[in-house]
FIKOLZA-1660 file (N, C-alpha, C; in steps of 0.1 Angstrom, whole numbers, plus 5000, padded with zeros to 4 digits):
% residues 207
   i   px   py   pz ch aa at
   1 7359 3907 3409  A  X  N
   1 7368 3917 3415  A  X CA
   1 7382 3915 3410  A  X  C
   2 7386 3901 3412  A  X  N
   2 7395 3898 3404  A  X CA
   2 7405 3904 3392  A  X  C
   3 7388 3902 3383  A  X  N
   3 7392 3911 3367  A  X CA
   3 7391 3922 3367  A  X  C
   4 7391 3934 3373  A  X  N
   4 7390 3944 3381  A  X CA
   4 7399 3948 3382  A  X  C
   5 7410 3939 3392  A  X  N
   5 7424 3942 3397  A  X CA
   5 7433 3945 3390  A  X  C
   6 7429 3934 3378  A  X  N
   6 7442 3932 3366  A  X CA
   6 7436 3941 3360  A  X  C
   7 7425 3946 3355  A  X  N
   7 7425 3959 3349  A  X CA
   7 7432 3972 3350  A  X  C
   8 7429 3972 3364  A  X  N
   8 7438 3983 3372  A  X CA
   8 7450 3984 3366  A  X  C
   9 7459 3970 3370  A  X  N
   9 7474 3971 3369  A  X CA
   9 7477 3972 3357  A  X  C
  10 7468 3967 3347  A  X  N
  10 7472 3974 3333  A  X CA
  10 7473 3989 3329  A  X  C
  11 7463 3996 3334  A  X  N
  11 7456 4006 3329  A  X CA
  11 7468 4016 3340  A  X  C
  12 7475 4008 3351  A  X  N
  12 7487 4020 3358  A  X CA
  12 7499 4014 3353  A  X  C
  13 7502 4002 3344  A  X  N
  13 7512 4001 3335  A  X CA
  13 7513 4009 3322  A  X  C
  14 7499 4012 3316  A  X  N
  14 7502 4019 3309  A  X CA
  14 7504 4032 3307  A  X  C
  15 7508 4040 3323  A  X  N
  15 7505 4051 3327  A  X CA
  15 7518 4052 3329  A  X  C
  16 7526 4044 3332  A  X  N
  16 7543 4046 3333  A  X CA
  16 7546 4046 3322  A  X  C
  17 7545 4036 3311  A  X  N
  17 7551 4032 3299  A  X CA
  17 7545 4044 3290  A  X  C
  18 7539 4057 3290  A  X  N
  18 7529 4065 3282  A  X CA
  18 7535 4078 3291  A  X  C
  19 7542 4075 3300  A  X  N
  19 7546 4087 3308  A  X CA
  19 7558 4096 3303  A  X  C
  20 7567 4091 3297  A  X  N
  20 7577 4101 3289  A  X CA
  20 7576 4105 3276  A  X  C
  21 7566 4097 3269  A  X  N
  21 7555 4104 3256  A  X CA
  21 7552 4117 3262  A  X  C
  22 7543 4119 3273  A  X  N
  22 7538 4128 3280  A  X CA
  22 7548 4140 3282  A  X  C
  23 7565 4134 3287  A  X  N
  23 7570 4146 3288  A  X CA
  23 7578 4153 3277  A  X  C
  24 7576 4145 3266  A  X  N
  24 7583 4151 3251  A  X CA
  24 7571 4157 3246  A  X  C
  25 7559 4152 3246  A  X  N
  25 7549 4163 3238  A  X CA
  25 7547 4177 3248  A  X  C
  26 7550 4177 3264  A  X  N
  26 7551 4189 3265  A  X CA
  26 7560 4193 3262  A  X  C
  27 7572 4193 3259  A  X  N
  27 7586 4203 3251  A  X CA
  27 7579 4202 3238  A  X  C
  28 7572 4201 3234  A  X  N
  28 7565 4201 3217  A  X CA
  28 7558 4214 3220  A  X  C
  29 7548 4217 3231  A  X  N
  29 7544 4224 3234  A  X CA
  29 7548 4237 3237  A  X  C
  30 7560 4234 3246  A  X  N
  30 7570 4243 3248  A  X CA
  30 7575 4256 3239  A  X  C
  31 7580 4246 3227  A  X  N
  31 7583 4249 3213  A  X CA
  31 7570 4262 3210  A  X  C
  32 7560 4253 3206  A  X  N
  32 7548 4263 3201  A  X CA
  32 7547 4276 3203  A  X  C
  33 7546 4277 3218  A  X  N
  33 7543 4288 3226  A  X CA
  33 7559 4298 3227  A  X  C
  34 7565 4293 3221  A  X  N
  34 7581 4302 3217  A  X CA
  34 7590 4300 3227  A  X  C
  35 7590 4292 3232  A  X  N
  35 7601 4289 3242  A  X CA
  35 7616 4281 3233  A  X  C
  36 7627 4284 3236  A  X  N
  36 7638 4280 3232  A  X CA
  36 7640 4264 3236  A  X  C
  37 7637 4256 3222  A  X  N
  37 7639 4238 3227  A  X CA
  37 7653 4234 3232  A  X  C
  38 7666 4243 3236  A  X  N
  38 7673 4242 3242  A  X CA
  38 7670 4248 3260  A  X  C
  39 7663 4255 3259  A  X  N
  39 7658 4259 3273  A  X CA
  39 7649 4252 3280  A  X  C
  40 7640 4244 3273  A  X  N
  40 7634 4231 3280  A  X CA
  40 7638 4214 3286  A  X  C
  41 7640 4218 3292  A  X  N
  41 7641 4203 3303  A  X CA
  41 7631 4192 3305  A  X  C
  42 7636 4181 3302  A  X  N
  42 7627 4165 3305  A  X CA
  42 7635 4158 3312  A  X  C
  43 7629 4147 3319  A  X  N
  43 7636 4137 3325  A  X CA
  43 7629 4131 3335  A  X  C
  44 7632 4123 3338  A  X  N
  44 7628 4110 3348  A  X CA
  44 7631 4110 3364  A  X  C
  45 7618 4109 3367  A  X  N
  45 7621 4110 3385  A  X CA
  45 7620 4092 3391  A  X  C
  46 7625 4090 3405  A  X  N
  46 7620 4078 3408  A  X CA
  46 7615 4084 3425  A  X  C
  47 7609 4080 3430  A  X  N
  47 7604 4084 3439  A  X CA
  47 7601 4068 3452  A  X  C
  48 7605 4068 3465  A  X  N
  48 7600 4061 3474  A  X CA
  48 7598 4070 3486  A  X  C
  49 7587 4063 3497  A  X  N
  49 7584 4070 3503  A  X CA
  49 7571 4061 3513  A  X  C
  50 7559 4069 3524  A  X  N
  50 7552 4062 3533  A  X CA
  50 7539 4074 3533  A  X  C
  51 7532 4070 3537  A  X  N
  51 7518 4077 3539  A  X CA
  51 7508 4069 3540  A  X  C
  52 7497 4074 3541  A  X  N
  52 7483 4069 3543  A  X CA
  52 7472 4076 3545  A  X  C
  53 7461 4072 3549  A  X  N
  53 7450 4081 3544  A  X CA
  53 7449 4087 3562  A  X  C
  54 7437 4096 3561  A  X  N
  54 7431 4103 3568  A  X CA
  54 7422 4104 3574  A  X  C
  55 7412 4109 3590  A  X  N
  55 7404 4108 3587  A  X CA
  55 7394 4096 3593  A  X  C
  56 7385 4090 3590  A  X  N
  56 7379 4079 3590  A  X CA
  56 7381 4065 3584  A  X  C
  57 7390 4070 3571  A  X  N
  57 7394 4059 3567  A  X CA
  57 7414 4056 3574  A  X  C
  58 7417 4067 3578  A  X  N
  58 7426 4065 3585  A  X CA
  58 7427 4057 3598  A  X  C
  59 7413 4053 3601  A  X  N
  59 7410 4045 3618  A  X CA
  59 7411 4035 3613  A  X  C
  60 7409 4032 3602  A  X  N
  60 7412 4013 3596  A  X CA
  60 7421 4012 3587  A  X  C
  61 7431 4018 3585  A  X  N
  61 7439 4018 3578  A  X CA
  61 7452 4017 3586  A  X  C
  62 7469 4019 3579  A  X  N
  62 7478 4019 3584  A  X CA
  62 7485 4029 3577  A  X  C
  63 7497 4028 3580  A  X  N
  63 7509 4036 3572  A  X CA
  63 7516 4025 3566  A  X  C
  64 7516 4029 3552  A  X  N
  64 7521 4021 3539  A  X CA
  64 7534 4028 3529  A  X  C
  65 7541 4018 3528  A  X  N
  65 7553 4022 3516  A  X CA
  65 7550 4028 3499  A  X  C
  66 7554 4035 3498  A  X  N
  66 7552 4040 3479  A  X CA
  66 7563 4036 3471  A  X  C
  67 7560 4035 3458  A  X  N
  67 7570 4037 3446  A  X CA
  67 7567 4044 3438  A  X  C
  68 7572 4054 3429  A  X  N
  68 7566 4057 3418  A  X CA
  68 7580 4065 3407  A  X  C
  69 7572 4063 3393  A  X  N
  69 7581 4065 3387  A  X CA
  69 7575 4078 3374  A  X  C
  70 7579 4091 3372  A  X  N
  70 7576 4103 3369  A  X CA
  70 7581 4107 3358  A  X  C
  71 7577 4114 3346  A  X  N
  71 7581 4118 3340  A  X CA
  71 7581 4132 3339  A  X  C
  72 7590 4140 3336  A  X  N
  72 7593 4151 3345  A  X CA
  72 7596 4165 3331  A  X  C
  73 7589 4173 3328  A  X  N
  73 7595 4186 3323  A  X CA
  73 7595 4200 3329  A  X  C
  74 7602 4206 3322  A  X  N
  74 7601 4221 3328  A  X CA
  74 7604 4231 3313  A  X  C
  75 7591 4235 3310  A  X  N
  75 7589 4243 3306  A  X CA
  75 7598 4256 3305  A  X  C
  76 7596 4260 3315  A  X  N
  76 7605 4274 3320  A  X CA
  76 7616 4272 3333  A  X  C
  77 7619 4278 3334  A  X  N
  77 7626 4281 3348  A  X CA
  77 7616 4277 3359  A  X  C
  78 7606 4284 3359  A  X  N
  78 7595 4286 3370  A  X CA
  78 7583 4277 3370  A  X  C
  79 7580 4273 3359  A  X  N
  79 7569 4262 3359  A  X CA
  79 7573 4250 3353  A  X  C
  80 7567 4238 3359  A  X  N
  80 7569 4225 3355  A  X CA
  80 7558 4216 3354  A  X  C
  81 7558 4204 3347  A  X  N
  81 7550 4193 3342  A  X CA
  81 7552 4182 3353  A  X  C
  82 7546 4174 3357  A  X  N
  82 7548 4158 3355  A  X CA
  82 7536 4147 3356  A  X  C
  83 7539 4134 3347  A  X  N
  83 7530 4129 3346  A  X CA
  83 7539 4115 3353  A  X  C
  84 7533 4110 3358  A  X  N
  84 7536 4094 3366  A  X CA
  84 7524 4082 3376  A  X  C
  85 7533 4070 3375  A  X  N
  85 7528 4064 3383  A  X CA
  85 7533 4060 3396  A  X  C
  86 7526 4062 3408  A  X  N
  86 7524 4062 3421  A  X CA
  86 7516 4043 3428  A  X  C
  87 7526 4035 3430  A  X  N
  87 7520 4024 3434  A  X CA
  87 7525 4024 3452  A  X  C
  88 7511 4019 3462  A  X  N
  88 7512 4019 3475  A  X CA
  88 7507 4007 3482  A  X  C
  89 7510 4004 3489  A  X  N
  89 7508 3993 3496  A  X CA
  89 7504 3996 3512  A  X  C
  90 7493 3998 3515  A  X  N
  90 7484 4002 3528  A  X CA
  90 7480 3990 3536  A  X  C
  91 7487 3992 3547  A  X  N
  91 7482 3978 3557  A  X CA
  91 7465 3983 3563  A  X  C
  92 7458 3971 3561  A  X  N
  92 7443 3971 3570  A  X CA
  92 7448 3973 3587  A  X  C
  93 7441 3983 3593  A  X  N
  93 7442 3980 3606  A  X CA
  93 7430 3983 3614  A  X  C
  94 7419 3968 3608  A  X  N
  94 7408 3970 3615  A  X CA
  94 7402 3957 3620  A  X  C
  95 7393 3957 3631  A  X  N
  95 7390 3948 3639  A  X CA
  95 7380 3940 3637  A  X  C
  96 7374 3943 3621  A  X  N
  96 7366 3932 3615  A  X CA
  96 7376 3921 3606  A  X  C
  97 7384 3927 3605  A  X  N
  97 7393 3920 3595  A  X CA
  97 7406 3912 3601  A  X  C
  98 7413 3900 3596  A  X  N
  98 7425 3898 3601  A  X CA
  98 7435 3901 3604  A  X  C
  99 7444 3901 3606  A  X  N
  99 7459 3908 3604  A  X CA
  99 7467 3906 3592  A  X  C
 100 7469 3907 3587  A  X  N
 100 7482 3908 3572  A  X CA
 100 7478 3911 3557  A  X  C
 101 7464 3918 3565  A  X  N
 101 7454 3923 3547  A  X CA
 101 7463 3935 3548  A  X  C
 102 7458 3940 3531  A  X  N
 102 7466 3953 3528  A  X CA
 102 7456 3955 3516  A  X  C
 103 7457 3970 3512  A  X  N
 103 7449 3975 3502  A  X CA
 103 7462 3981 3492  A  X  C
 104 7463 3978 3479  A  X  N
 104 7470 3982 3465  A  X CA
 104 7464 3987 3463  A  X  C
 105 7473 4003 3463  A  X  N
 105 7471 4012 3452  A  X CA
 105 7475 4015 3442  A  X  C
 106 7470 4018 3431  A  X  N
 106 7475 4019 3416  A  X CA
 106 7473 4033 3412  A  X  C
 107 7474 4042 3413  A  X  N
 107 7475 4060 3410  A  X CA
 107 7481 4062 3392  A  X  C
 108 7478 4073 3389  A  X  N
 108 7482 4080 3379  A  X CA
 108 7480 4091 3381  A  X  C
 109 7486 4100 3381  A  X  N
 109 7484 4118 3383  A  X CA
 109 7491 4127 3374  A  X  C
 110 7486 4138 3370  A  X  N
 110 7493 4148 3364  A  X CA
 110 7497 4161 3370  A  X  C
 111 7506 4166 3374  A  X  N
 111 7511 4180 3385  A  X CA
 111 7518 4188 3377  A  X  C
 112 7510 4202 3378  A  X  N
 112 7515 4212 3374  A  X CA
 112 7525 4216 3387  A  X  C
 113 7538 4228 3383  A  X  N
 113 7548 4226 3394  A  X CA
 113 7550 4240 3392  A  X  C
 114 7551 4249 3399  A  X  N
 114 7555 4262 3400  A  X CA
 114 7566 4263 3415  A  X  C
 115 7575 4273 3409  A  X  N
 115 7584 4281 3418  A  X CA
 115 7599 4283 3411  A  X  C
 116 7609 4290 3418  A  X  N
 116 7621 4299 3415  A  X CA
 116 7631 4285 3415  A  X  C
 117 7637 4288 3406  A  X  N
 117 7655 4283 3413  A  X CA
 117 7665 4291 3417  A  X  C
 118 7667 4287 3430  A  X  N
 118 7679 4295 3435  A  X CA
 118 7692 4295 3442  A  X  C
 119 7699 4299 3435  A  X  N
 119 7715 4297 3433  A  X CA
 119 7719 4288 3426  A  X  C
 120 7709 4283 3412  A  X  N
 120 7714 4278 3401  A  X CA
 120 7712 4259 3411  A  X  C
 121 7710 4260 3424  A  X  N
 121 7707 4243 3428  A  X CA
 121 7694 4242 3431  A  X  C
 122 7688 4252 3440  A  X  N
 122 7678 4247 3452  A  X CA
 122 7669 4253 3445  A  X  C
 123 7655 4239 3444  A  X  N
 123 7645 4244 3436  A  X CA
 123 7632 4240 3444  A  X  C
 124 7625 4255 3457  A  X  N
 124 7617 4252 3462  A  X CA
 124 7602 4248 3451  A  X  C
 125 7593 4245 3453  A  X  N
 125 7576 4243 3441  A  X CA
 125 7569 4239 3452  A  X  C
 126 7557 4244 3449  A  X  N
 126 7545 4242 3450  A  X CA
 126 7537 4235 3439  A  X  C
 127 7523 4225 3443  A  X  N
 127 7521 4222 3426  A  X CA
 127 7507 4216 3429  A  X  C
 128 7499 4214 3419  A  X  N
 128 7488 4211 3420  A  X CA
 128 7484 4203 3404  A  X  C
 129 7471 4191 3410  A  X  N
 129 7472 4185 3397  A  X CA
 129 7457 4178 3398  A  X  C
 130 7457 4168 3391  A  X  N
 130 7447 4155 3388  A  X CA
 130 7451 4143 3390  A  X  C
 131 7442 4136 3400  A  X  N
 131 7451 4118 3400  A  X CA
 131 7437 4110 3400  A  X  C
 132 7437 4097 3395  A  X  N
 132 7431 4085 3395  A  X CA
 132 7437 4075 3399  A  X  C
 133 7429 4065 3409  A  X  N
 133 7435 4055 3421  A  X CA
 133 7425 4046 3420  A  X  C
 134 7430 4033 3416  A  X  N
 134 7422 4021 3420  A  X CA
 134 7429 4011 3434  A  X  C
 135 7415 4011 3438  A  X  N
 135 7424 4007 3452  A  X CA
 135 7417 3987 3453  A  X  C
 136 7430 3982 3460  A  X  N
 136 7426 3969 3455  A  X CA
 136 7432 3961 3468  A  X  C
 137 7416 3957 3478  A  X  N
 137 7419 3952 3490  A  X CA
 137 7421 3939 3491  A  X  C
 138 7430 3929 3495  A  X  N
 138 7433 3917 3494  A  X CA
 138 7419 3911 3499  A  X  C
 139 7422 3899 3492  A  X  N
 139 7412 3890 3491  A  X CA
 139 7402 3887 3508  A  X  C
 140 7419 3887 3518  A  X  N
 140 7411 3882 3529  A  X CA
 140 7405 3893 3538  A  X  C
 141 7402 3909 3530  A  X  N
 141 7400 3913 3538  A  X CA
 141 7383 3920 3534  A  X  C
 142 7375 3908 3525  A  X  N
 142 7366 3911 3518  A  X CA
 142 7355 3903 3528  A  X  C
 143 7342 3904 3530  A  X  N
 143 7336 3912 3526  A  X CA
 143 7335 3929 3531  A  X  C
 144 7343 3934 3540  A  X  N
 144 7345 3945 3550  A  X CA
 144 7351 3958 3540  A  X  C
 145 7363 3952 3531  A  X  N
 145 7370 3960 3524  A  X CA
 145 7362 3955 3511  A  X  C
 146 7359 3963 3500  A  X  N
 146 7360 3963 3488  A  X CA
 146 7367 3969 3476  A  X  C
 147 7371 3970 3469  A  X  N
 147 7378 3975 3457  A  X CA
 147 7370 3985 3453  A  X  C
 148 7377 3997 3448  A  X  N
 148 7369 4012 3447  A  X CA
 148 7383 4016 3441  A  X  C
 149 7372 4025 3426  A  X  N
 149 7376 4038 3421  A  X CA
 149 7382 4053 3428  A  X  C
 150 7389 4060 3431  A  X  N
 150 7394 4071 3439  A  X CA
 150 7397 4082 3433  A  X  C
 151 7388 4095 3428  A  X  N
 151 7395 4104 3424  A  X CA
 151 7404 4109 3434  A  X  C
 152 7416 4119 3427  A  X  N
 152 7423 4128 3433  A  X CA
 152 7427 4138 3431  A  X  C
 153 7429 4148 3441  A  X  N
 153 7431 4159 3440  A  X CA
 153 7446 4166 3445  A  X  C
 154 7451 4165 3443  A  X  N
 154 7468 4161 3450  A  X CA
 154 7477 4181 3448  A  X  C
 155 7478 4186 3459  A  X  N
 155 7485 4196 3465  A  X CA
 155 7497 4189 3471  A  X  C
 156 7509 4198 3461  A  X  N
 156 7523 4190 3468  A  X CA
 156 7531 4205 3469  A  X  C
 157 7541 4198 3481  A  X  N
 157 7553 4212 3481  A  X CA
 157 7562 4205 3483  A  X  C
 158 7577 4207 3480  A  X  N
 158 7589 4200 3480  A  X CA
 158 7605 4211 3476  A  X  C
 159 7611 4204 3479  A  X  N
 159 7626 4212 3476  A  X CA
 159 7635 4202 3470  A  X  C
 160 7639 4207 3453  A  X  N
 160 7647 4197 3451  A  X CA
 160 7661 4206 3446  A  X  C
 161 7675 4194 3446  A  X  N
 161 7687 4204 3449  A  X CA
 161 7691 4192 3434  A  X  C
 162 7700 4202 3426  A  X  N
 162 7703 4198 3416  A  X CA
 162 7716 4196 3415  A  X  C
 163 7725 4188 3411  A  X  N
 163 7736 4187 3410  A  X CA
 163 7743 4179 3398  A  X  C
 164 7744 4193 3386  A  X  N
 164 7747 4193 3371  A  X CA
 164 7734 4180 3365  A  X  C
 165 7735 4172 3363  A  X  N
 165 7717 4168 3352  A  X CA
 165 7715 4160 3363  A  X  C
 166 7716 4157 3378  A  X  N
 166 7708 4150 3386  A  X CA
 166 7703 4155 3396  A  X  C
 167 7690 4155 3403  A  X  N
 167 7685 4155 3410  A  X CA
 167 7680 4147 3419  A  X  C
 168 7680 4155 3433  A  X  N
 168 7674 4152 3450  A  X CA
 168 7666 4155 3452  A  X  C
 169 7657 4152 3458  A  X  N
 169 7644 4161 3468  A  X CA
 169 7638 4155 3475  A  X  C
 170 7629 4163 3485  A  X  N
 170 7619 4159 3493  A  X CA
 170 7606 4160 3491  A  X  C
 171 7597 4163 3494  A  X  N
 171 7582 4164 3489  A  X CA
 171 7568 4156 3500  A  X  C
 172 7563 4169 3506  A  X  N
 172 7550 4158 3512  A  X CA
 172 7542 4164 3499  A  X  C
 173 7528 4150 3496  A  X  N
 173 7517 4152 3488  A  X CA
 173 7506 4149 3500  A  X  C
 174 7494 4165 3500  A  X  N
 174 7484 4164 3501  A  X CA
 174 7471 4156 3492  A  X  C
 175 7463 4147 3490  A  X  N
 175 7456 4147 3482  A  X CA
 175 7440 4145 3487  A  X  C
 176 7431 4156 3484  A  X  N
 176 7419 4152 3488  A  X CA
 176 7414 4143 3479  A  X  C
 177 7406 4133 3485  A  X  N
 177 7403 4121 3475  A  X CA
 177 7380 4121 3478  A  X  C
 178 7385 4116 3465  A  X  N
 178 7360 4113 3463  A  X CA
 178 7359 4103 3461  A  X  C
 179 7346 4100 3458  A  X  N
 179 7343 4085 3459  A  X CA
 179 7348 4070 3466  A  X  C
 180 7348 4077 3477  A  X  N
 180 7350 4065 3484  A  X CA
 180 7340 4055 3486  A  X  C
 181 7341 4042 3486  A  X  N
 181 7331 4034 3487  A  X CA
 181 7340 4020 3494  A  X  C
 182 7353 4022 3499  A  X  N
 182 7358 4014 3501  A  X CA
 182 7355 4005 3511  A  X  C
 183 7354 4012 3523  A  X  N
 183 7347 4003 3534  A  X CA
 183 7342 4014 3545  A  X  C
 184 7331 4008 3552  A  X  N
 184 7317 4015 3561  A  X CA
 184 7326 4019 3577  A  X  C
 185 7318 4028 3580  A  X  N
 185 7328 4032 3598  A  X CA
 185 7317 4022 3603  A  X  C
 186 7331 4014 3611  A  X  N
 186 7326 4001 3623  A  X CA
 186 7305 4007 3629  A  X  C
 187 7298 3998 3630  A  X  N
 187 7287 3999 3637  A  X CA
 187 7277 4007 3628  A  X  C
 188 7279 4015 3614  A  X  N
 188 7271 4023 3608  A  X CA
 188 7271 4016 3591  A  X  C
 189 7263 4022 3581  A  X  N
 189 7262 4020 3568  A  X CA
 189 7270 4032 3560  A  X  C
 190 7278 4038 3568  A  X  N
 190 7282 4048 3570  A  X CA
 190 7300 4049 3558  A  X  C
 191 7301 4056 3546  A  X  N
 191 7313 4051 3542  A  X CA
 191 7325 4057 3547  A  X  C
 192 7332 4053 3550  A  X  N
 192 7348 4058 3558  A  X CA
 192 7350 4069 3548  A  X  C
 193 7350 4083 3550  A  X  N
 193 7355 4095 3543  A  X CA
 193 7370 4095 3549  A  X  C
 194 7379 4103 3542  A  X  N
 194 7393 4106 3548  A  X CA
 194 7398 4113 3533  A  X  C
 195 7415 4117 3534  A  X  N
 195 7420 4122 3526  A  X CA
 195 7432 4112 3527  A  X  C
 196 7443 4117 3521  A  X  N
 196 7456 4106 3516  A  X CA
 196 7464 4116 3516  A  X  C
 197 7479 4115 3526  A  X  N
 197 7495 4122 3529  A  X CA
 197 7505 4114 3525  A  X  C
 198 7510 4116 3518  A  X  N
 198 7520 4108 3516  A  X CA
 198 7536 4118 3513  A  X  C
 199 7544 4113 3523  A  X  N
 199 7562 4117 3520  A  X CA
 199 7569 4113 3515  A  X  C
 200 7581 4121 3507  A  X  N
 200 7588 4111 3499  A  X CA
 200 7600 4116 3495  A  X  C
 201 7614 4106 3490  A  X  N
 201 7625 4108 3486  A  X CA
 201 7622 4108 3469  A  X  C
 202 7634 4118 3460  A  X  N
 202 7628 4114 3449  A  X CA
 202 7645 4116 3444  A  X  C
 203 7649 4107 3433  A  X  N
 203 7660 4109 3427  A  X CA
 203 7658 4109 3412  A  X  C
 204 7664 4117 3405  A  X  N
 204 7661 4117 3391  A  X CA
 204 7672 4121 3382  A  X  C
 205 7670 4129 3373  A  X  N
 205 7679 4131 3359  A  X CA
 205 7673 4145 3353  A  X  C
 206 7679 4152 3340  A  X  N
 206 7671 4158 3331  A  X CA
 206 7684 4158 3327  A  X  C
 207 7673 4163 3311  A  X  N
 207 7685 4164 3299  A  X CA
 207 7682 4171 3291  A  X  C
% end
């Protein structure tokens, strides 16, 4: 499980470090489709924030801290890119287990971003995308918790306010999540289903 873990953490390091490649080949793209390469926008988001899952696997779980770090374009006025990495830290809160386990998560997601800017600051979006999540339950919280693959499905809405090439916002992410296999509902063989909410501050740039 171990070598597992470290897989993970590579494979969501290479998802940051591969993440502003991501937002220069979409302005490549931009280009193609005839958009003016002075009218497209890139740049870098950082993001912290708290959530957790839902649900069933929300009865053994906690509310946990995020980080994540985004690479960010905009095509148009109206639609936007981003590709980033999302790392979370989920406290166990279950009564097979001891106290001070936690489950790491390692995410990667891609979010398309739609909506208006208005008055040249405030930029309400909606957005929808693709994520993959390896979730990685500390040692002492095994054999109850195990380490599991997580697709995702991630519905976000947010408001960010611009002020000349920097950016504010807010943002909750919905994400319905599959394959869970991580751990059984107390008394059954039963796997804990749930979904994943997570809120967040985001500060960033474009250029």
């Amino acid at each position: 499980m171990r070598k597992l873990s470290m897989m993970a953490g590579v494979v969501a390091a290479g998802v940051g470090i591969a993440a502003p490649a991501f937002a220069v080949d979409a302005t490549q793209v931009g280009r193609k489709v005839g958009l003016n390469e002075q009218d497209v926008e890139a740049g870098l988001d950082v993001r912290v924030g708290l959530g957790g899952f839902t649900g069933d696997l929300g009865d053994e779980t906690g509310i946990g801290a995020l980080f994540g770090i985004t690479a960010v374009a905009q095509p148009s006025p109206l639609v936007g890119v981003e590709v980033g990495y999302e790392g979370q830290s989920i406290p166990i809160d279950d009564a097979r287990v001891s106290g001070g386990n936690h489950i790491w998560r390692n995410n990667g997601t891609i979010l398309g971003k739609l909506g208006p800017i208005v008055d040249e600051k405030w930029h309400p979006f909606v957005g929808v995308g693709l994520g993959l999540s390896y979730l990685d339950a500390s040692s002492g919280s095994e054999p109850v918790f195990s380490n599991d693959w997580q697709t995702e499905l991630p519905i976000a809405a947010g408001i960010d306010y611009r002020l000349g090439n920097l950016f504010a916002g807010v943002r909750g992410t919905y994400r319905l999540v599959g394959g869970e296999e991580l751990v059984t509902v107390p008394g059954t063989d039963d796997d804990a289903k749930g979904s994943l909410f997570n809120g967040n501050i985001t500060v960033g740039g474009r250029f």
